[in-house]
Each structure stands twice: as C-alpha cells, then as structure tokens.
C-alpha positions as CSV (number, residue, x, y, z in Angstrom):
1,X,-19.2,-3.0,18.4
2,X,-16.8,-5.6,16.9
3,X,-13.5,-6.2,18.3
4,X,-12.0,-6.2,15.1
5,X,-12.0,-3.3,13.0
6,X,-11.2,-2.9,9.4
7,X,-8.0,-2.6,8.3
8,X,-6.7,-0.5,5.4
9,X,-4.1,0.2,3.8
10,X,-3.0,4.1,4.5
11,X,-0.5,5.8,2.1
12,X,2.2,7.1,4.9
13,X,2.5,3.6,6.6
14,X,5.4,1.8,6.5
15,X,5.0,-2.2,5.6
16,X,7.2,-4.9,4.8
17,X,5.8,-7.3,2.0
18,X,6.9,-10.7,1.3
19,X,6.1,-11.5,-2.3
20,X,7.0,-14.2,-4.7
21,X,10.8,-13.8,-6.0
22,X,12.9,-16.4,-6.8
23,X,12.0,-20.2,-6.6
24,X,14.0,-20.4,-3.6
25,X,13.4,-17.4,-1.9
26,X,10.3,-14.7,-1.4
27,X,11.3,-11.0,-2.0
28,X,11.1,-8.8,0.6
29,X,10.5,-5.5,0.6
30,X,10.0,-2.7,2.9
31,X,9.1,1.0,3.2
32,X,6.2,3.7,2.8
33,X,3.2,2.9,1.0
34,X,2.8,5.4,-1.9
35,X,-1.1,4.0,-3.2
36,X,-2.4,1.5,-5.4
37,X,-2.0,1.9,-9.0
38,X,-2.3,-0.5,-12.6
39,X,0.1,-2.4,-14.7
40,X,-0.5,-3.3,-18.2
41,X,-4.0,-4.4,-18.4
42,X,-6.0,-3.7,-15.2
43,X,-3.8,-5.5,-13.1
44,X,-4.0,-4.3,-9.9
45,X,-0.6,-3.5,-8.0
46,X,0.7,-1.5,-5.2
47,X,3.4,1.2,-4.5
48,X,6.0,1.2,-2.1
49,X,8.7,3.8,-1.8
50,X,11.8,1.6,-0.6
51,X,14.1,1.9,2.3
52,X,16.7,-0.4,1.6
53,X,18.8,-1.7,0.3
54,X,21.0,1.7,0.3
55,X,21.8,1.7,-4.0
56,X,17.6,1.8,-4.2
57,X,16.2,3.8,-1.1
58,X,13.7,6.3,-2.0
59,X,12.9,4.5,-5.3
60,X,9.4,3.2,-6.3
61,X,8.9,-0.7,-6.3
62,X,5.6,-2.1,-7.9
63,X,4.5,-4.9,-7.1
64,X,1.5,-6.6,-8.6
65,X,-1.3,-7.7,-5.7
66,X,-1.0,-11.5,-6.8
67,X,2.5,-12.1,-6.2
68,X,1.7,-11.0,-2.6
69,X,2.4,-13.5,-0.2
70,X,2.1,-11.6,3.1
71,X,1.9,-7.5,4.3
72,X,3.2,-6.7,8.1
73,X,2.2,-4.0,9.5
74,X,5.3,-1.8,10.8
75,X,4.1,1.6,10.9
76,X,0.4,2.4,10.6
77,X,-0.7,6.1,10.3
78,X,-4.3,6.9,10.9
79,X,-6.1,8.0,7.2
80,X,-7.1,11.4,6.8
81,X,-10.8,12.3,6.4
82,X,-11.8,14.2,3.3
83,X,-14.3,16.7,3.8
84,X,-16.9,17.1,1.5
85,X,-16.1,20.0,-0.4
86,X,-19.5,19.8,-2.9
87,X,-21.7,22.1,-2.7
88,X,-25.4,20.9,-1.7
89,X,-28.7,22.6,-2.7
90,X,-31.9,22.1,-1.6
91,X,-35.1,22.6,-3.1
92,X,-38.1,22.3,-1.7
C-alpha cells in the first residue's frame, strides 16, 4: 500500500482557497465546499458556501478552477459511499 492516498475534494469540508484577485493581493476565501459546477462555456469552477466576512456568510462564491492558486485543507469529512441501487439480472 502507498503512503499517500488520494485526495478529494468532499462536499461538507471546509477549505480555504487562495485564488487570483487583485494585482496586489490573492483573494481568499473560506468555508464549506458545496460541489463543482460550470460557468459560461464548460469552464470548470467550484462552490464554496462562505463564512466570512459577516455581510456574505452563508452566500455562494464561484470560483472558476484556473484562478486557483492554492486549497488548504481545514476540515476534511470522509465521502459517503453510494450503494448501488440498480437492479442486476442474470441470465444464464
């Protein structure tokens, strides 16, 4: 087995991104990953529901995946297995 294992991003964790903002200064953001989702023309982004500053906690932030600069890990929750709900037959 591998010391390192895969890491994923779980909706329920809480991260803190630094992404490009201004020309002097990253944005940072921080809260609960909501999922990924796409802006404008396949462009790939992810959801974060803020917890601060104060005037925007609980709002959603999108941010698109290449204006990502870094993603710490703050609060990781362990992802939930989906059982297979399909029906399988077999024919012999």
């Amino acid at each position: 087995m591998s010391e390192f294992e895969e890491v994923k991003m779980v909706p329920g964790s809480v991260y803190r991104i630094q992404s490009l903002g201004s020309r002097d200064k990253p944005l940072e953001t921080r809260g609960v990953f909501h999922g990924m989702t796409h802006i404008s023309n396949g462009l790939s982004a992810i959801a974060i529901r803020l917890e601060e500053p104060k005037d925007l906690k609980g709002k959603l932030r999108i941010i698109p995946t290449h204006m990502i600069l870094s993603i710490d890990i703050l609060e990781a929750v362990e992802e939930e297995k989906k059982e297979d709900k399909e029906t399988k037959s077999y024919y012999s």
